[in-house]
N, C-alpha and C positions, 0 to 999 in steps of 0.2 A: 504493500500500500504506500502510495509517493503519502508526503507529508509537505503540501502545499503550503500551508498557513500555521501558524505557531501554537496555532488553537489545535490542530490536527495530531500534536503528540500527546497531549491532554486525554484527546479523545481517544485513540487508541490504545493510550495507556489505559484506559478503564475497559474497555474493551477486553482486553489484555488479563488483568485481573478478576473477570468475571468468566473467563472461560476455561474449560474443561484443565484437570491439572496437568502438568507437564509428566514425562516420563520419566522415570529414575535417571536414565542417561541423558537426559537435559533441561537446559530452564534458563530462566535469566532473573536477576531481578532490578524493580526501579528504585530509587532512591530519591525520597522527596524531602525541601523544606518547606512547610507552611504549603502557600497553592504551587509553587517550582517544585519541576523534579531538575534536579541537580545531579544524578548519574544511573547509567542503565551499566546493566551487564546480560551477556549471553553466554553459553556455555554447551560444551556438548562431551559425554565421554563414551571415548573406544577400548575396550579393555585395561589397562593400566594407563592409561594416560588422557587428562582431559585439555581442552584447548577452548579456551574462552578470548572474550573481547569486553572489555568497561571503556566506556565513554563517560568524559566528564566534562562539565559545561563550564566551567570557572578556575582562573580567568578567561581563559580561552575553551574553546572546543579539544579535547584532546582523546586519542586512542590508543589506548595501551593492549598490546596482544599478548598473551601468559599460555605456556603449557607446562602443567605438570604429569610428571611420572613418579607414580607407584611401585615400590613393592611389593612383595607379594604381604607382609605382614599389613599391606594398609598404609604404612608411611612413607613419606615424600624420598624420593633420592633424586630427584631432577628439577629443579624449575629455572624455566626461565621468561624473559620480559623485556619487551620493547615498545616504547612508545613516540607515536610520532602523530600530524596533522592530519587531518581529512585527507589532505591532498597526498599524501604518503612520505612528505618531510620530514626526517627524523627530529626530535627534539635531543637539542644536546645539554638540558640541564642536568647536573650531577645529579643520581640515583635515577632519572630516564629510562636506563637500559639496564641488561644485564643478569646474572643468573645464580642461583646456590644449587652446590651440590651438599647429598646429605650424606654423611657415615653414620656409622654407631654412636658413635658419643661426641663428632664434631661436624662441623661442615668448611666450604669455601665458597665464600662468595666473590664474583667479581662483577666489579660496578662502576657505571659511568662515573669520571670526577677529574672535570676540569680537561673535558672533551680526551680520555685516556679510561681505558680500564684500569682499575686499580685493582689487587687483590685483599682478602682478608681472609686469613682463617682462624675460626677459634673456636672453643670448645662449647659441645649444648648438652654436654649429661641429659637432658630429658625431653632433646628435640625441638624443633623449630617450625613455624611456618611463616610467609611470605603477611607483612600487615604495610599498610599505608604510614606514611608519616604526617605529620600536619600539611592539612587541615581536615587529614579524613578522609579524604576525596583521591581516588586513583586507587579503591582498594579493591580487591575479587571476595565478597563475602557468602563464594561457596570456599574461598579459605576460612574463614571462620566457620562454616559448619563442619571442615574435618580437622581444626586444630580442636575445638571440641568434642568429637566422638575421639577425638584420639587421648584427649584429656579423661574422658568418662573412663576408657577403657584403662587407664596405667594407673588410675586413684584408688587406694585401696579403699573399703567403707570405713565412715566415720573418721577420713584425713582430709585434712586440706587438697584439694586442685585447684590448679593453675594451668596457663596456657603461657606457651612459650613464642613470642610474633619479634621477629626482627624483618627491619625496611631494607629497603636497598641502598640507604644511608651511610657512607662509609664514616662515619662521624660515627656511630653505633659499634661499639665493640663488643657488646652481648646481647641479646636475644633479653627481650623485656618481658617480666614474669607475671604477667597482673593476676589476681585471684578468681577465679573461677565459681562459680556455687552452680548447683544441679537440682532441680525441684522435679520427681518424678522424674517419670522417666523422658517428658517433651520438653521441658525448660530449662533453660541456662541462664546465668548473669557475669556479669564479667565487669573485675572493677576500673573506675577510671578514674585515676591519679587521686584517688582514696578520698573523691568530692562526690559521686556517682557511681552506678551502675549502669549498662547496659546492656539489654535486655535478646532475649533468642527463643523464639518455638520451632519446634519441628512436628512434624508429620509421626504416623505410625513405620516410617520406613526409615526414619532418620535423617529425613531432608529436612534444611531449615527451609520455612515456609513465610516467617516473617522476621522481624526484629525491630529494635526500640531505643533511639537512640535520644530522647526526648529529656529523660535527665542530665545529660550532659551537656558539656555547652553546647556542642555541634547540633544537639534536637533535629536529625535523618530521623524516617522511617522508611523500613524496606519493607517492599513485599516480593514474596515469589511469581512469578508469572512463567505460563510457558515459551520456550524461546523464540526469536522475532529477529526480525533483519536490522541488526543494529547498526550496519553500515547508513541507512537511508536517515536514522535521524542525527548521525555524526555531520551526511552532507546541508542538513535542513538547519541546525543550529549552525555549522561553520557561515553557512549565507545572512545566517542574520548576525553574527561577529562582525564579518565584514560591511553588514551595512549598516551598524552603528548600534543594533538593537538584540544582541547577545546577553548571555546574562551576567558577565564581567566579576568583578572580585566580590564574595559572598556577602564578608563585611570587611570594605578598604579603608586604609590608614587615612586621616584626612587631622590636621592641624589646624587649632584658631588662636590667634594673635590678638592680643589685645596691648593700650597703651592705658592706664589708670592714675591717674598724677603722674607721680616721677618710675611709676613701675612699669616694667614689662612681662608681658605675663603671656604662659602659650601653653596649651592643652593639646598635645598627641593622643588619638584615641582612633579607634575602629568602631565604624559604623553600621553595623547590623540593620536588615529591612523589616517591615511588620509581615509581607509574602501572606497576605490573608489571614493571620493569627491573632488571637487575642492576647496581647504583650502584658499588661500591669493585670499580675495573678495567675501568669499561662508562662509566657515566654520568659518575664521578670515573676520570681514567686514573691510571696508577699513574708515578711518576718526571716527574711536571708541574704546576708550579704550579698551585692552585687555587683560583678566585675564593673558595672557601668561601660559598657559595652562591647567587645568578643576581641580576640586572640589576647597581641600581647596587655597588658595592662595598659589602663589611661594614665597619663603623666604629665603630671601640670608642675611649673618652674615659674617662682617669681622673683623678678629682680630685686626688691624692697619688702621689708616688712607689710603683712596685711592686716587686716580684720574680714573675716567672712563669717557672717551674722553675728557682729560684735564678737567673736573670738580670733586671738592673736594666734597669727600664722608665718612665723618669720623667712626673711628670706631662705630658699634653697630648691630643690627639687622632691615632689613626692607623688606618690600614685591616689588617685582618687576611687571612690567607691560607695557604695549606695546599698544605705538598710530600708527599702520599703515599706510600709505598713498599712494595711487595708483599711486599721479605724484607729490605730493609735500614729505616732508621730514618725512619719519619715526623717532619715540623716542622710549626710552627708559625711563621707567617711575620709579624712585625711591621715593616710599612712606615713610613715618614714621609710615602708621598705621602697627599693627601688629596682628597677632592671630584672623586671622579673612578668611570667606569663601571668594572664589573667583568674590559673588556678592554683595559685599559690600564696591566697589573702591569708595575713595572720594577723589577729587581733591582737596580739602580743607587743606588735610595733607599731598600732595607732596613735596616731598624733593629739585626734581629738574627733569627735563624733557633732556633728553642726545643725541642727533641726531644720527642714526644709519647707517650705509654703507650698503645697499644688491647687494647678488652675486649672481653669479646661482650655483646651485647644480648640479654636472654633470649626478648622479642616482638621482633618486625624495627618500626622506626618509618620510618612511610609519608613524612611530612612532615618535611624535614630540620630540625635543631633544635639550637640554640645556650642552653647556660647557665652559670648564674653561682652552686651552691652546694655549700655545704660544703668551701669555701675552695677548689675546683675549675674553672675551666674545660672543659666537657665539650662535646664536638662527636658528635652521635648521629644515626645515619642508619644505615637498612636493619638489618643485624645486625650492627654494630662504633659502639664508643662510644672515642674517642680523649680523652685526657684528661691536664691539667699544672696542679700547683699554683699557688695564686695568692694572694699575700700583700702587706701592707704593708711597705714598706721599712721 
């Protein structure tokens, strides 16, 4: 089926999801945020070796091609992966390309870096499989349904399991361990950076069939669907990249500058979209720290001492953050830690906690958004604008 108009993967996609299920030897699945779907995968397998395709939409259109090979116990001894444009251009960003081989208790990878293969080898006592690195995006999660039966199978009852995923990252020298838990025999959770869970069912054959990545910050959800020509919508999104209406960086770095008397003052922050969701109590929960908006931390620098809502805030650089509250008092969170991702808040090195004013928004704004005017701090997202003065000592 061509994919005319943008509206046309939407519609298929549900199409897709509503019909009959796929075979043991193949599937694909979509990967949405909010109303976007943000990545498809397909997949097919011949005896010991399966050979899939993911496409992802951000920044760019991209496709990655992956086959693995099995031994006979089930575990991986071959993978390999290359990713390149619609048009068949390789990409040569570091981790792009490239392949693990598996032993007994170690493996070798070798991986794009700095337009060269680089090699690495090093030890996995308990196995490995192929995972994405940030932002999530670029990943095959029919690898997550066999690094988990392979976890179910090696755990004795009543011990901890774990899954063992290393990127193509040559920056990674082990194989990252997160905790696993198993509910019956269809569900899994798997932890994320010890802030979250996310979530996995399978079928009565052991195929995952959906997953849930909505406590996290990334909030994906997959479904399973039977397989589909995922070449057509790699060419239908590339054309709208190029004509200016692609779906571009999820949520992009963007800086606001401000002058305040004699201060200079400027806010680094990632701006997350609303994508159809309901944000204040959904996408933002209510009585939980908030990165104040996605990937690395927001980082606000001032040149002079301030007051923001009458509390003193002296010159230097600190990460910002936000305690929501549905009936009691939202803050404003001024940290001292700095240089650091947006899931590594500690209460331990707050600065000061600042109570905040919400108003309503008269348009709902799609794209979350940080400023600096009219001697205000304003934080605007969806239908509520939260808001603390901000002045020179």
């Amino acid at each position: 089926m061509a994919v005319a108009r943008p509206r046309m993967a939407l519609f298929l996609c549900l199409a897709l999801v509503i019909a009959p299920a796929a075979t043991a030897q193949s599937g694909g699945f979509v990967a949405t945020l909010g109303a976007d779907t943000v990545q498809i995968e397909t997949f097919r397998r011949s005896g010991n070796k399966v050979e899939g395709t993911v496409i992802t939409r951000s920044p760019v259109t991209r496709v990655m091609r992956y086959t693995m090979t099995f031994g006979p116990d089930e575990r991986p001894i071959r993978y390999e992966m290359e990713t390149k444009a619609p048009d068949g251009t390789p990409f040569r960003t570091n981790g792009m390309a490239g392949s693990m081989t598996f032993m007994a208790d170690s493996l070798v990878r070798e991986s794009l870096q700095d337009g060269a293969m680089a090699t690495t080898r090093m030890a996995t006592p308990i196995g490995a499989y192929p995972s994405p690195g940030l932002p999530y995006l670029g990943v095959s999660y029919l690898m997550y349904q066999y690094a988990l039966a392979d976890a179910r199978r090696r755990t004795a009852p009543d011990s901890q399991a774990y899954v063992s995923l290393l990127t193509m990252g040559n920056f990674q020298k082990a194989p990252q361990r997160p905790r696993a838990w198993f509910v019956g025999t269809d569900s899994a959770e798997i932890d994320y950076f010890g802030q979250a869970r996310h979530g996995y069912k399978f079928d009565a054959a052991g195929q995952l069939i959906r997953a849930d990545w909505t406590g996290t910050t990334y909030r994906y959800k997959i479904v399973r669907v039977p397989a589909f020509n995922a070449e057509t919508f790699a060419m239908a999104w590339d054309k709208l990249d190029k004509s200016g209406k692609g779906l571009g960086a999820i949520s992009p770095r963007d800086t606001v500058r401000a002058t305040i008397g004699a201060a200079q003052l400027s806010i680094e922050y990632s701006r997350p979209s609303k994508r159809g969701r309901k944000v204040w109590g959904e996408v933002v929960p209510w009585e939980r720290v908030w990165r104040l908006g996605a990937d690395f931390a927001t980082h606000f620098t001032t040149s002079a001492d301030l007051t923001i809502g009458g509390v003193d805030i002296p010159a230097g650089t600190y990460t910002l953050w936000m305690f929501p509250s549905a009936a009691g008092e939202s803050q404003l969170v001024v940290n001292k830690r700095t240089q650091i991702f947006g899931t590594m808040y500690s209460r331990a090195t707050d600065l000061v906690r600042i109570p905040l004013v919400r108003g309503a928004e008269a348009t709902p704004v799609e794209r979350f958004t940080l400023d600096l005017a009219g001697g205000m701090l304003s934080i605007r997202w969806d239908d509520a604008v939260y808001q603390v003065p901000v002045k020179v000592k």
